[in-house]
C-alpha positions as CSV (number, residue, x, y, z in Angstrom):
1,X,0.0,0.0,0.0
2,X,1.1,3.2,-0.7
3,X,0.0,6.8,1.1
4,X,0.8,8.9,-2.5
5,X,-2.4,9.4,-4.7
6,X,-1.5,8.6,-8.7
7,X,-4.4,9.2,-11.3
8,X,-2.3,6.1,-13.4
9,X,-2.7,4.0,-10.8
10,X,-6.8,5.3,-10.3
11,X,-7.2,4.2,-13.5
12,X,-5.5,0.7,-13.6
13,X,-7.5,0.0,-10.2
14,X,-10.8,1.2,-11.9
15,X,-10.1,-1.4,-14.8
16,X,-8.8,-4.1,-12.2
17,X,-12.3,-3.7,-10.3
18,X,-14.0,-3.9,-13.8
19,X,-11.6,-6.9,-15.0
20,X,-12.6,-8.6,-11.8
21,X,-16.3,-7.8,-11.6
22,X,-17.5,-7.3,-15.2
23,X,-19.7,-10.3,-15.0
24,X,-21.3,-9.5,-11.5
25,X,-21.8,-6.1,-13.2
26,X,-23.6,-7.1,-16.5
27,X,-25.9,-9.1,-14.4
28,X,-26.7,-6.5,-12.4
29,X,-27.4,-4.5,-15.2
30,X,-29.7,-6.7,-16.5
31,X,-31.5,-7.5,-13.9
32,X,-31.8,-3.6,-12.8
33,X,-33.5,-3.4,-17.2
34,X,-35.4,-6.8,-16.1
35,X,-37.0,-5.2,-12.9
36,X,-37.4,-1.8,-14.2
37,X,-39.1,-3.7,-17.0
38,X,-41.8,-5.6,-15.1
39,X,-42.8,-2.4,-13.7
40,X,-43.1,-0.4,-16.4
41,X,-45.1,-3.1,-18.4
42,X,-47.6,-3.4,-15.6
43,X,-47.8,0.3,-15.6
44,X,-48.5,0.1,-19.1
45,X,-50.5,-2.3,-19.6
46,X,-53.0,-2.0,-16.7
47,X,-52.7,2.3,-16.2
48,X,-56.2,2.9,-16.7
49,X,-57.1,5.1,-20.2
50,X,-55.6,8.6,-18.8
51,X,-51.7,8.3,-18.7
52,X,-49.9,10.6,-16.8
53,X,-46.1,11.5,-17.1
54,X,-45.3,11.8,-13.3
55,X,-45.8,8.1,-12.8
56,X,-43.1,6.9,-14.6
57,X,-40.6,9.3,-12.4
58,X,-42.0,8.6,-9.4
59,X,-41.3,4.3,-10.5
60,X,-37.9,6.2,-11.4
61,X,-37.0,7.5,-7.8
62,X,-38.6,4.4,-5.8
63,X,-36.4,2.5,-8.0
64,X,-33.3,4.7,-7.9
65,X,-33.0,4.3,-4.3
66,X,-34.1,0.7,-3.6
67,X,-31.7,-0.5,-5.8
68,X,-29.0,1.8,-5.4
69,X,-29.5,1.3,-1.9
70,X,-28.5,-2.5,-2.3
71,X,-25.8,-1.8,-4.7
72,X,-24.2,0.5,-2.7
73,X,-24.4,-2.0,0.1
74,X,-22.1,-4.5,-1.3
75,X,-19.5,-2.4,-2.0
76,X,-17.3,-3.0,0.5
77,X,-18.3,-6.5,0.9
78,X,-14.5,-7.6,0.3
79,X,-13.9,-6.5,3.9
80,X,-16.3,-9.2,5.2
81,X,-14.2,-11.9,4.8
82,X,-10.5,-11.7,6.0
83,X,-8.8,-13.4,3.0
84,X,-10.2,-10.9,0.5
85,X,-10.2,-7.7,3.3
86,X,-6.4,-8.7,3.9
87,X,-6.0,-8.8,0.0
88,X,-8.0,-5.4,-0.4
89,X,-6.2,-3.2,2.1
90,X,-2.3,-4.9,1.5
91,X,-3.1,-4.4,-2.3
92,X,-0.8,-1.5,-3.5
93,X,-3.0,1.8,-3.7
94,X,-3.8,4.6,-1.1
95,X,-6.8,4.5,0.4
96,X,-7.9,7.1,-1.9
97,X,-7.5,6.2,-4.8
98,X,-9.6,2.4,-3.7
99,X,-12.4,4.3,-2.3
100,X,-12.6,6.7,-5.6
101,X,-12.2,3.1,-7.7
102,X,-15.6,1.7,-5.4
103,X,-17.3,5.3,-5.6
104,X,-16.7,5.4,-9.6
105,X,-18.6,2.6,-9.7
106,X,-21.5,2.8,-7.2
107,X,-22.1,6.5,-7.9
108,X,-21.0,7.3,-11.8
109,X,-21.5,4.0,-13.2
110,X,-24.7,3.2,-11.3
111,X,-26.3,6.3,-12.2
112,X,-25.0,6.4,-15.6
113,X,-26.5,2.6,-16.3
114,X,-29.9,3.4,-14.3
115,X,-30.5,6.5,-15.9
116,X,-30.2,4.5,-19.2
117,X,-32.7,1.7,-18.4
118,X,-35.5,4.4,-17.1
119,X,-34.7,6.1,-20.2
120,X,-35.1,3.1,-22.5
121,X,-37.8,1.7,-21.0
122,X,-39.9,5.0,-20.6
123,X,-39.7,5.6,-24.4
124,X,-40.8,1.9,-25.1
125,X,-43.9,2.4,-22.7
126,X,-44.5,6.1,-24.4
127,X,-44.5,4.2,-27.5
128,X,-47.2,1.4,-26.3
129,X,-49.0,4.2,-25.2
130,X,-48.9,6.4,-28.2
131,X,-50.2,3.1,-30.2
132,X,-53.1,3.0,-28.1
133,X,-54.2,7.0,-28.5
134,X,-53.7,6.4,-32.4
135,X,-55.7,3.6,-32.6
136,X,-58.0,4.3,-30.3
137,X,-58.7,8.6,-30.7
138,X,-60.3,10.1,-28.0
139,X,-60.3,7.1,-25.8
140,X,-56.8,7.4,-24.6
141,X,-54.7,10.1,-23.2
142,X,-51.2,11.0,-21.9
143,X,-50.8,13.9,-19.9
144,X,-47.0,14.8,-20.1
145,X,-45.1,17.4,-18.0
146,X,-44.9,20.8,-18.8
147,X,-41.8,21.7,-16.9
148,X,-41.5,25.4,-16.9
149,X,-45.4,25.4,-15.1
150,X,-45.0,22.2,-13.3
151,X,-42.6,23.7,-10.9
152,X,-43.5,22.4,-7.7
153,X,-42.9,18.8,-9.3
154,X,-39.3,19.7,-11.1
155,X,-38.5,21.0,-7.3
156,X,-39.5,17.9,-5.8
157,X,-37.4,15.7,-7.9
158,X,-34.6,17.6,-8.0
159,X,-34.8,17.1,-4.1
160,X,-35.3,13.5,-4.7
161,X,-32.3,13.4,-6.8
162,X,-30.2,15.6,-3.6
163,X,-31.5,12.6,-0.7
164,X,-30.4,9.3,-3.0
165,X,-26.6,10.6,-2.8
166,X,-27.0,11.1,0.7
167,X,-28.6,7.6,1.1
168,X,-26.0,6.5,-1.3
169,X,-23.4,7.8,1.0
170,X,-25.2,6.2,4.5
171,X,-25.4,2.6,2.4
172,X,-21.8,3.0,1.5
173,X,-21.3,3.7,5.3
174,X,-23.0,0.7,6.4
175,X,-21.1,-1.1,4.0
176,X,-17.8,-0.2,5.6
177,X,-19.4,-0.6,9.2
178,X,-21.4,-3.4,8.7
179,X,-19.4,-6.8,7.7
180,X,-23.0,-8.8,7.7
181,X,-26.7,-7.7,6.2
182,X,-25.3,-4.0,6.0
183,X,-28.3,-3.3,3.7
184,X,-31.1,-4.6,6.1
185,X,-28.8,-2.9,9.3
186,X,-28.8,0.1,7.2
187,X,-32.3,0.5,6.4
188,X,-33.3,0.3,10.5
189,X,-31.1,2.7,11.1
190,X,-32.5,5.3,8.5
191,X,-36.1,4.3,9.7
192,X,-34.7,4.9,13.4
193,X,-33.2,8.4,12.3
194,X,-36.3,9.3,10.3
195,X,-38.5,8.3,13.1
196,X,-36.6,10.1,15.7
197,X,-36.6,13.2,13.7
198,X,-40.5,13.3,13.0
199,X,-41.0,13.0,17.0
200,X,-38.4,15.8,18.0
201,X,-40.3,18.5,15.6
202,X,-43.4,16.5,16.6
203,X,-42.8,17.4,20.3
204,X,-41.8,21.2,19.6
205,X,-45.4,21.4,17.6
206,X,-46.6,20.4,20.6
207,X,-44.8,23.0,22.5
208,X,-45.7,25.9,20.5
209,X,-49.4,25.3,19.9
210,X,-49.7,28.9,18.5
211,X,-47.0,28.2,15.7
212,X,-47.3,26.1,12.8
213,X,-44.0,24.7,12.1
214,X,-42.9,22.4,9.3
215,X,-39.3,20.9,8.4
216,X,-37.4,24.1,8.0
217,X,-40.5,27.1,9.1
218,X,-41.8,28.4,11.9
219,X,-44.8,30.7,11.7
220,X,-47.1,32.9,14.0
221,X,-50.7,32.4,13.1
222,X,-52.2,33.9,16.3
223,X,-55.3,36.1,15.5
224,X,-54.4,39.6,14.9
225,X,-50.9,39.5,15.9
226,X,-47.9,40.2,13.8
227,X,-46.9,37.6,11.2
228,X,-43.3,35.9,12.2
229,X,-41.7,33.8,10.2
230,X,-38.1,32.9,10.8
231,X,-35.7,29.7,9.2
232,X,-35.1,27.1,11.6
């Protein structure tokens, strides 16, 4: 092991992991387009006569962080067992550069193959779907969305999109912390944290019964009194 960072060396450990993975890799590819497929089909084929564009990204996001919640789970899964942990931290490469050779591919690679399979598999279920409105006019519809008036929804996914990398991030956590079920350890301490959180601003409600607060407001709504409104 060595403590000085090379870019060379980055990029002969990035095709090492690939040499030594690709296989694991294309079948978790395929499986991801296999899943994503199922759902999409049954969206499809059973969605009623009035299609609407949001479903498919919200299928998109559920997806996004179940499975890059498991992928990202496994990525340290060579420390579980000594003979490959001993193999993985005596290899010769800083620290760095292996933990930017696991992020490349749970983070850029992931999200670069995801994105594709929504991609593909939304324009084959828009095509289904324009088939139907042709053949049947009148009967069928697809409402699609109109981004610069749909704002509320384009901000909502763009915070979506914020939370998976800081999921990503806790899963790849657990994956370093966790040598056994990091993914199902993981997931009950998010719940936990999420729970925990949801009391604590439940109790201060509770506190202030003239205030109605939400995650990041607080505001007066007291009869006559002045309006305050601060950040939390």
């Amino acid at each position: 092991m060595t403590a000085n960072f090379s870019f060379k060396r980055l990029a002969q450990l990035i095709a090492k992991q690939w040499i030594e993975n690709r296989r694991m890799y294309w079948m978790s590819a395929l499986a991801l387009l296999g899943l994503l497929g199922i759902v999409f089909t049954i969206w499809a084929v059973n969605g009623g006569k009035q299609y609407n564009e949001e479903v498919p990204y919200v299928i998109g996001l559920f997806g996004l962080f179940i499975t890059g919640g498991v992928f990202a789970s496994t990525a340290f899964n060579m420390l579980g067992t000594k003979d490959k942990g001993i193999y993985w931290i005596s290899f010769p490469a800083s620290h760095l550069e292996k933990f930017l050779a696991v992020l490349f591919f749970n983070l850029i690679v992931f999200s670069l193959v995801y994105l594709l399979c929504f991609s593909l598999l939304k324009m084959l279920a828009e095509s289904y779907i324009q088939v139907l409105i042709d053949k049947y006019p009148g009967e069928y519809s697809y409402r699609k969305i109109n981004w610069s008036r749909d704002e509320n929804f384009s901000v909502v996914l763009l915070n979506f999109i914020y939370a998976f990398f800081a999921v990503q991030a806790v899963f790849l956590l657990g994956s370093v912390a966790f040598k056994r079920f990091s993914f199902i350890i993981t997931i009950v301490l998010i719940a936990a944290f999420i729970f925990s959180f949801i009391f604590y601003i439940t109790k201060i409600a509770k506190a202030f019964p003239d205030h109605n607060f939400d995650l990041f407001t607080v505001s007066n709504d007291i009869p006559g009194a002045p309006a305050l409104t601060r950040n939390m």
